[in-house]
N, C-alpha and C positions, 0 to 999 in steps of 0.2 A: 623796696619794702613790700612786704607781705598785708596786704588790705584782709583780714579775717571777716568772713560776714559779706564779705562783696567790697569791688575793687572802687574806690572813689576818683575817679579820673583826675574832677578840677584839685581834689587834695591834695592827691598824688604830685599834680606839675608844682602844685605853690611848693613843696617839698624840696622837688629837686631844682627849682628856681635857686629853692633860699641858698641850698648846701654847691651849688655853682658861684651865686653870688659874693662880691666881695667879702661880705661876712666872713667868709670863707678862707678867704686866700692867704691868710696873718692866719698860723697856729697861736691859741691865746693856752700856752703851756701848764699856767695854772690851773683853767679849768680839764684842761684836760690828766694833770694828775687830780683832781678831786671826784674827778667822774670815776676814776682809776681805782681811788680811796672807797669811795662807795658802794660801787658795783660788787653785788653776789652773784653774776656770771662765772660760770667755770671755768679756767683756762684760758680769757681772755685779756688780750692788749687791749685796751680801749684806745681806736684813733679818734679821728676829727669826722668820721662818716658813722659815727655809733651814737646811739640815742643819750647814750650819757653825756657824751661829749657838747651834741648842739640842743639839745635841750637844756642844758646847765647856761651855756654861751650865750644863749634866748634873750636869756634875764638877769642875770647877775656878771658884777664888774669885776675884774682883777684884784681888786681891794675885798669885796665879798671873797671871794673864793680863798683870800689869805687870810681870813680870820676862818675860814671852816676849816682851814690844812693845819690851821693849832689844832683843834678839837677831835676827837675821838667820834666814830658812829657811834651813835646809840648809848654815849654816856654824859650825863648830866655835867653840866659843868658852869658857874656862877659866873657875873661877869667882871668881875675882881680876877677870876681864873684865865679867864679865856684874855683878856687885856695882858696880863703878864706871859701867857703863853706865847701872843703873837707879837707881842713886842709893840704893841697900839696906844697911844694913850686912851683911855678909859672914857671919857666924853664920848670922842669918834667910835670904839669900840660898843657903844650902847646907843648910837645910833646907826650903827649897820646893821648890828641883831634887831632892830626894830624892823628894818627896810626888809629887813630879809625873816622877818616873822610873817609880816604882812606878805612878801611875795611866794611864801609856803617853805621856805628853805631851813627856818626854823621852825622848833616845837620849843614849847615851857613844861618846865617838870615842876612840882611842890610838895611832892610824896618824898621828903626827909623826915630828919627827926624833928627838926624848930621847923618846917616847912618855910625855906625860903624860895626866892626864887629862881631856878635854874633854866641853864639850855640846854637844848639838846638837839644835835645834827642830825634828820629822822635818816633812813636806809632809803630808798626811792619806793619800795610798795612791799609794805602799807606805809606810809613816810610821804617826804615831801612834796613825789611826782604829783599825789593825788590831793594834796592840801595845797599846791598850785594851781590846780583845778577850781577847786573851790574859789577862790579869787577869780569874780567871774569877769570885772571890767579886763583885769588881764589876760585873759582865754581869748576875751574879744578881738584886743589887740594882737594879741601874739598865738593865733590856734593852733601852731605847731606845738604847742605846749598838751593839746591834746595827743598826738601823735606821741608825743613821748609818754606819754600816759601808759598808752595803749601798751606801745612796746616793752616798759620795763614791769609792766605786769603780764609779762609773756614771756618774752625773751632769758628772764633766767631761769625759768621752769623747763622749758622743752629739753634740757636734756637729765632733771632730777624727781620729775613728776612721778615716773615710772615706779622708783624709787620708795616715796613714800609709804608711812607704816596708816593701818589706820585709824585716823581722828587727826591724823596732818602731822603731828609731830611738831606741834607748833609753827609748822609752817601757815601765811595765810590765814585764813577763816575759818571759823569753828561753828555750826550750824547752831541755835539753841531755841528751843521749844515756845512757847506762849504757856505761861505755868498752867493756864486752866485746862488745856489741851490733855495734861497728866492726869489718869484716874490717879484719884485720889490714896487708893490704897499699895497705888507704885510706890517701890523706895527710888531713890537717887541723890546723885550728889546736889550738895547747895550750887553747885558754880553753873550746873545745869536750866538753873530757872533764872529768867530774867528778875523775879524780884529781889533775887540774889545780889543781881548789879546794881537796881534802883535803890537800894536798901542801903548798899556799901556807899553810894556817891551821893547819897540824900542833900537832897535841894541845888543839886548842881551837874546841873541838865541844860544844851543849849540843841538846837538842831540848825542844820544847812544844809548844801547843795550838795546832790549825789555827784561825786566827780564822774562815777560812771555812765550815768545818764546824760551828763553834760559832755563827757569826752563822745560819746556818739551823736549828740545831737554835732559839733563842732565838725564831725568827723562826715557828718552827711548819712549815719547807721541809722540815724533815728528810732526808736519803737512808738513814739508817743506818748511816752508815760512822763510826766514831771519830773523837773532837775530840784526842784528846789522842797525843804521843811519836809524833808524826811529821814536822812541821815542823822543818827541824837547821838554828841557828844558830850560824855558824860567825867566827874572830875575836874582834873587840870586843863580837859580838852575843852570843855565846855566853857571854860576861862579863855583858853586859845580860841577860839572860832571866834567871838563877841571881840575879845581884844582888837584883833587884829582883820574886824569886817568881816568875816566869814559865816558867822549864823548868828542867831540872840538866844535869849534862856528862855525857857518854857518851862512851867511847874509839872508836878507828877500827873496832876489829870490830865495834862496837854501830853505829855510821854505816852500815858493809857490811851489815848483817842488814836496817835499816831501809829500807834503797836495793833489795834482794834483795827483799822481800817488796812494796816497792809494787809493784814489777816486775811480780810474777806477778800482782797485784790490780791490775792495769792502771791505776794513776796515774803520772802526767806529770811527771817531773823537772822542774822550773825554778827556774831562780835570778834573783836582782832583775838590773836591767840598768839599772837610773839612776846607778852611779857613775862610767860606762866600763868598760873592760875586764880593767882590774889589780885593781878592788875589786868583791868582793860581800857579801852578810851574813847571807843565807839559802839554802837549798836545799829547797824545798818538794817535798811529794810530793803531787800537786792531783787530786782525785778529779772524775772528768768530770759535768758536770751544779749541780758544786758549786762549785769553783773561781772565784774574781769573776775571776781573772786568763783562764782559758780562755774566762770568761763573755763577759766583753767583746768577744771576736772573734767566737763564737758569735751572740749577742743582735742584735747588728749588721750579722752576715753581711759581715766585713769578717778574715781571714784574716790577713791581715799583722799582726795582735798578737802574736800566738803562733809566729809561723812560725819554725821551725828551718833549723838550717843544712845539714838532710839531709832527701832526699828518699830515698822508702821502694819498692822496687823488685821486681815479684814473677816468680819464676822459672817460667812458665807450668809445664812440665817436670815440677817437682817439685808445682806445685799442685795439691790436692786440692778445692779448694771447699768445704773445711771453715768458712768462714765465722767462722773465730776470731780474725783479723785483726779482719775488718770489726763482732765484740762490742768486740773492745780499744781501737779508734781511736776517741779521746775527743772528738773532734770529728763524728763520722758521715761524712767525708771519702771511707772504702769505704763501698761501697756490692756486694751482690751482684746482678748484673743487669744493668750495665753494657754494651751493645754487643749486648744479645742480639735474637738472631734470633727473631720472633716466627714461630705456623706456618702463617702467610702470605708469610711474608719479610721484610718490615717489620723495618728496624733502631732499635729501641729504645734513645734514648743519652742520658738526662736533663740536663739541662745549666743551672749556675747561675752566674745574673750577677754580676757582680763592682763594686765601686766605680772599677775604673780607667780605664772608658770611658762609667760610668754619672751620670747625678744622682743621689746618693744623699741618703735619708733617711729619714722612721718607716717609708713604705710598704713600704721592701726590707729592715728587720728582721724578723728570726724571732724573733716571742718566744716562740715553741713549742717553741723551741732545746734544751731538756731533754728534751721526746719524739720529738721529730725526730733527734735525733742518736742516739738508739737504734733506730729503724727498721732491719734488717738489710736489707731485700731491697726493692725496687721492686714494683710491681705485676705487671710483667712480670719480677719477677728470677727467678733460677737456681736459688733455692730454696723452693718456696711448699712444699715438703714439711716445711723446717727452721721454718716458720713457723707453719706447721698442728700440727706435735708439742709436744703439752703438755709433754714436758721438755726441749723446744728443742734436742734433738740435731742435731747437724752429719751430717745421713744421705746427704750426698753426698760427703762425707768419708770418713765407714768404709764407703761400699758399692765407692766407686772402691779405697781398701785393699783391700777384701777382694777385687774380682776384682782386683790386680795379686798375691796372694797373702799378703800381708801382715794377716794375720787378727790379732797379737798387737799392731801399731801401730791396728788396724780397733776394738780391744778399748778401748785406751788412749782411744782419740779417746771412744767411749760412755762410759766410767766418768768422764771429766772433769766430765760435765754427769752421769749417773745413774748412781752405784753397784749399780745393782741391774737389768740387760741380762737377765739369764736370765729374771727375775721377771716385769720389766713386757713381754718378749716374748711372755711365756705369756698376757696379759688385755689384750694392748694391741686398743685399737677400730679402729687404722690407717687415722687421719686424715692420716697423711702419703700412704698409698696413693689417699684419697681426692682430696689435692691436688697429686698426680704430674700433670704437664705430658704426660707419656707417653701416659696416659689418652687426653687429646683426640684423640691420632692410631691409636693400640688399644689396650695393656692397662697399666694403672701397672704399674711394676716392682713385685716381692715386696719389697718395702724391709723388713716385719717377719719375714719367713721366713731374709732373711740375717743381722738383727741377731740370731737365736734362735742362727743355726749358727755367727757368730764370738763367742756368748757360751759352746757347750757346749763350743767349742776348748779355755774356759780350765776346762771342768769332768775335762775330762780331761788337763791340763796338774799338773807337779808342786809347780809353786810359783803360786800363783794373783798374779794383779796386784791390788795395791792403793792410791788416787791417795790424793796426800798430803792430812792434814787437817788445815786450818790457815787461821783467820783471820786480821785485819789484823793484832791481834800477834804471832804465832807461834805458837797456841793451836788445840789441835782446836776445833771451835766446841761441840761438845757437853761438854767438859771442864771443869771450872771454873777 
């Protein structure tokens, strides 16, 4: 197996442990056509060494797997129906779909006309694989459930990604805005604004665990970031998560708090896009690097996954080249550097290919994709100052503030990334001076000489600034 992000060695053995082990050695035939039923890989057999296969075999028994082989993917089905399909008596048949709601294998539908209650066999991603996840006492027990995670939100894309039109074509995830982010005088579709979905599914809203944050923590990838109360499902889903232990309900102002804080923590709003456009069932908040859904356009170097319906527009004018954009954008898309004139003249414009006029395949993935998309600046970019400074200040940000006068915005921009401007101007070694472009043609700018004079601005100011402190939950980080 392919470890994307870096190779997890102990993972990797308990992997090939399981699939030697006797588990192994008995073909369990049933799951292996239901893995078969499922799968939207192209062209493939599914044996007993494919993620379908022992991932399905993990957790579910022979008797599970022959109530899912009545049932259709992806279509509703009551349990009156699904009992006389597989020939079950009806008791037993409404206690496997419980066992198997609870271990993610099932989904509830209630969007009919008398809204009752249905099932439905989900596809593996977006579907069960990751609502297996969610079930976190089971992850614990069984973490090759991560692994399969991983895989079947990968594995059927590598040979159709290419492919894609875009806005995904319903494939995956659909990127959508924070409605106040919209000047107001844009037009656009309703199904574009989140309060679009909050509106449609009023008062029925639950949230849980990122499967994707949990499949890397499980997986040894880590980022750091929280597995849990930030995923919000909304609808019949938000009925599934609480049903069956996976999240609780949270009112609209708990949704607003949650949407409000990824925001500043720069995660990516998206909601599923495989029902059409009148249904969804989630509203993920996707941390960059983590995300299988951002993963896939990233990994591939193929954009049209993720692509939104708004393009992002900067007002030269007011630009400062504070380089805060180009930290936030979760794909590496900005870039600082861009068009610059080198001090030869030479215009520096990096430029990357695309699958829509190209042959695409492994060659033109980036599987570096997680540190490439944090790179700020080009070799020739516009700020090798912000890159040389150990606490990554935006110094062409507060220096252009401070000469247009604006010493108390020049203040703001420093304290975001260091609270402490007066301090580290008095010892700094001024390695940004060092990698002043200015330099090559006579003398680096004093970049630490004017960080010291817009930090004593605020020593003699009466109410001093202080940036807010607060991690993913709303929590100072240092507070318990």
């Amino acid at each position: 197996m392919i470890y994307w992000g870096g190779v997890n060695k102990k993972h990797a053995e308990k992997e090939a442990n399981w699939k030697g082990s006797g588990m192994m050695a008995e073909e369990r035939k049933l799951i292996l056509q239901l893995g078969q039923m499922i799968t939207d890989r192209i062209g493939v057999k599914v044996t007993v060494n494919d993620p379908e296969y022992w991932g399905l075999a993990e957790v579910l028994t022979d008797e599970m797997a022959e109530v899912c082989l009545s049932m259709k993917v992806r279509k509703p089905m009551t349990l009156e129906e699904i009992a006389k399909k597989s020939g079950k008596d009806i008791k037993r048949v409404e206690e496997l779909l419980q066992e198997m709601s609870v271990i993610g294998m099932m989904e509830y539908n209630w969007e009919n006309e008398d809204h009752h209650k249905q099932y439905v066999l989900p596809m593996f991603v977006p579907g069960c694989a990751e609502f297996m996840m969610m079930n976190e006492k089971q992850v614990e027990e069984h973490p090759i459930i991560a692994d399969f995670f991983e895989n079947m939100s990968r594995l059927p894309l590598e040979k159709v990604t290419p492919m894609v039109p875009l806005g995904g074509s319903g494939i995956g995830m659909h990127v959508i805005p924070v409605e106040k982010a919209i000047p107001a005088q844009q037009q656009s579709a309703s199904v574009e604004h989140i309060s679009h979905w909050l509106k449609k599914y009023k008062d029925k809203y639950a949230v849980g665990a990122c499967s994707c944050r949990r499949q890397q923590r499980v997986r040894g990838e880590g980022t750091g970031d929280i597995e849990g109360d930030l995923c919000i499902g909304v609808g019949d889903m938000a009925d599934y998560l609480v049903e069956t232990g996976k999240g609780h309900y949270i009112d609209y102002d708990e949704v607003i708090d949650i949407l409000e804080r990824s925001e500043e923590n720069g995660f990516v709003h998206q909601i599923t896009n495989i029902d059409g456009e009148d249904k969804i069932f989630a509203i993920c908040n996707c941390a960059p690097g983590v995300c299988n859904g951002l993963r896939t356009s990233q990994l591939f170097n193929t954009p049209n996954m993720s692509r939104s319906a708004y393009r992002a527009h900067v007002e030269k004018e007011k630009c400062v080249a504070c380089g805060q954009c180009v930290e936030v954008c979760p794909v590496g898309a900005a870039k600082l550097g861009q068009k610059l004139c080198t001090k030869n003249g030479e215009i520096q414009y990096p430029k990357a290919l695309l699958p829509d006029a190209e042959k695409w395949g492994p060659d033109k993935w980036d599987r570096n994709y997680r540190n490439n998309a944090k790179i700020n600046c080009y070799d020739t970019g516009t700020a090798p100052c912000k890159t040389a400074c150990p606490a990554h200040l935006p110094v062409q940000g507060y220096v252009k503030m401070a000469g247009e006068g604006r010493y108390i915005d020049a203040l703001k921009l420093i304290k975001h990334e260091n609270p402490f401007p007066a301090v580290c101007g008095a010892i700094c070694n001024r390695r940004c001076e060092e990698a002043c472009t200015r330099g090559t043609i006579d003398q680096a700018v004093a970049i630490d000489e004017i960080k010291k004079f817009i930090a004593e601005q605020e020593l003699k100011a009466e109410n001093r600034y202080i940036p807010k402190c607060e991690n993913h939950v709303g929590k100072c980080s240092h507070k318990k």
